[in-house]
Each structure stands twice: as structure tokens, then as C-alpha cells.
N, C-alpha and C positions, 0 to 999 in steps of 0.2 A: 414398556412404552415404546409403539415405534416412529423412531426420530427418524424419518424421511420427508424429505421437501415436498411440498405440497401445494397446488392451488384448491383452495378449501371456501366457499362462502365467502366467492368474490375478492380473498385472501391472499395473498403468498403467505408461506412458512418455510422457514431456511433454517436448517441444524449446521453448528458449523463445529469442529471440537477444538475446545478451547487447548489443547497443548500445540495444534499445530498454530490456528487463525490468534491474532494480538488483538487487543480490544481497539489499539490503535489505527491497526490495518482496517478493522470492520468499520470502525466511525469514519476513516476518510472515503471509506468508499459509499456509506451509507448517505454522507453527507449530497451524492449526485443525485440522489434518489428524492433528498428530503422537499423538495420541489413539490413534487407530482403523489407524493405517499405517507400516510400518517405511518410510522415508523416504533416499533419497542423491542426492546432487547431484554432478554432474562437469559438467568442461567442455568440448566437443567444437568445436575450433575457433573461432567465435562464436557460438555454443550453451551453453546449459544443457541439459544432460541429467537429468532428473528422472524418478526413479522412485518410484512407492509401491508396497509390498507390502503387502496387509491384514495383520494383528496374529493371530494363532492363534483367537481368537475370536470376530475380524470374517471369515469365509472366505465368507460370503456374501450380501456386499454387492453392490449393483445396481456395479456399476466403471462401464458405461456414462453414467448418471447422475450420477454419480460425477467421472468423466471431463466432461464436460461441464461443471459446476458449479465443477471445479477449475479450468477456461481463463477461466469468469467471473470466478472470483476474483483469477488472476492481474492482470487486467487492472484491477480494482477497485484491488487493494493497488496496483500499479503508479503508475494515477490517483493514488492518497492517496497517495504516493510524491514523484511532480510535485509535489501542491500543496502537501505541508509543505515541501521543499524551497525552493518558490519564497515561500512566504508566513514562512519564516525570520525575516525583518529585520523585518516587521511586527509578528509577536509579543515577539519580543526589544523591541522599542521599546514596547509594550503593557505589557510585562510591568516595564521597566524604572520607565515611568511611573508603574503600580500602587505600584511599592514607593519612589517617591521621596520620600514624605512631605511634597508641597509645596514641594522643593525649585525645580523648576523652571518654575511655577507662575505665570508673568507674565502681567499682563493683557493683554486683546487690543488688539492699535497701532489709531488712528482712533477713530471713534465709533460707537457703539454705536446700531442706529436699527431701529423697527418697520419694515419695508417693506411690511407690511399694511394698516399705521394703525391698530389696535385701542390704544385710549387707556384706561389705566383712573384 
């Protein structure tokens, strides 16, 4: 079978593989879409299988454009995907600190020293 993107019968088809693309990443990006295009997702192996269909009123949208602008996307969400994942513990520790009221609030060990020498 070949899993190449496609405008097909007034179609898009978009192969995406699933170890690199999250299913997460494809729904938030899928979601800008869901406006304008009847929308399904299956799984073909290590594929995503993604199709849009325009909406009864969008029948004449540029798809190739279209098509294009949606592989950017994927790859955008995907990216913002990566970085919340990885930047997880940072915020939770951000966030924790925000709301601790001083709790945990110790002053810094050693001394405290201009390194610049501005005296005032």
C-alpha cells in the first residue's frame, strides 16, 4: 500500500507515523480544521491515516494549499507536543511555587555579594 498524501476525490489524505506524530499532537491540530472539514482518523499499521472532507459549504477550497499548510501544522503541534511534555516538571514546580504562600521560602545559604562592586 502506498501511504503518500494525497488530494483524491475532492479529498485530502495525510499518512502521518505514529512513533514520530502523538495522537495528542494530531487532535489539537486537527481540531482548526474541524470547522471547515468532515475529518477521520484510522490506523494503518504505524500510520495514521487522516482524511478531510470539506463541509457542504466549503466545496471549494484550494485542498492543495490546504494540503500543504496542514503537514505544517502537523509538525508545529507535534513540536508543542515535545515541549510541553518535556517542560512538564518545570511548570508544575513554577506553578507549585506560585501558589505556596511563602511556605517554602528560605533564604539563600552563604553570603550575599555585589560581584560588580556598585556600592551604594
Amino acid at each position: 500500500m502506498d501511504l503518500k498524501n494525497e488530494i483524491k476525490d475532492g479529498q485530502i489524505a495525510v499518512f502521518l507515523d505514529s512513533r514520530i506524530y502523538s495522537k495528542a499532537g494530531i487532535s489539537k491540530c486537527l481540531y482548526w480544521y474541524s470547522d471547515k472539514f468532515n475529518i477521520s482518523i484510522n490506523i494503518i499499521g504505524n500510520h495514521f491515516k487522516i482524511e478531510l472532507k470539506p463541509n457542504m459549504e466549503n466545496q471549494k477550497l484550494e485542498l492543495e494549499i490546504i494540503l500543504e499548510k496542514l503537514v505544517k501544522d502537523f509538525l508545529d503541534f507535534n513540536l508543542r507536543q515535545i515541549v510541553t511534555s518535556e517542560t512538564q516538571n518545570v511548570r508544575d514546580l513554577l506553578i507549585a511555587k506560585a501558589f505556596s504562600n511563602g511556605e517554602f521560602d528560605d533564604p539563600p545559604l552563604g553570603e550575599i555579594s555585589d560581584p560588580v562592586g556598585f556600592k551604594f
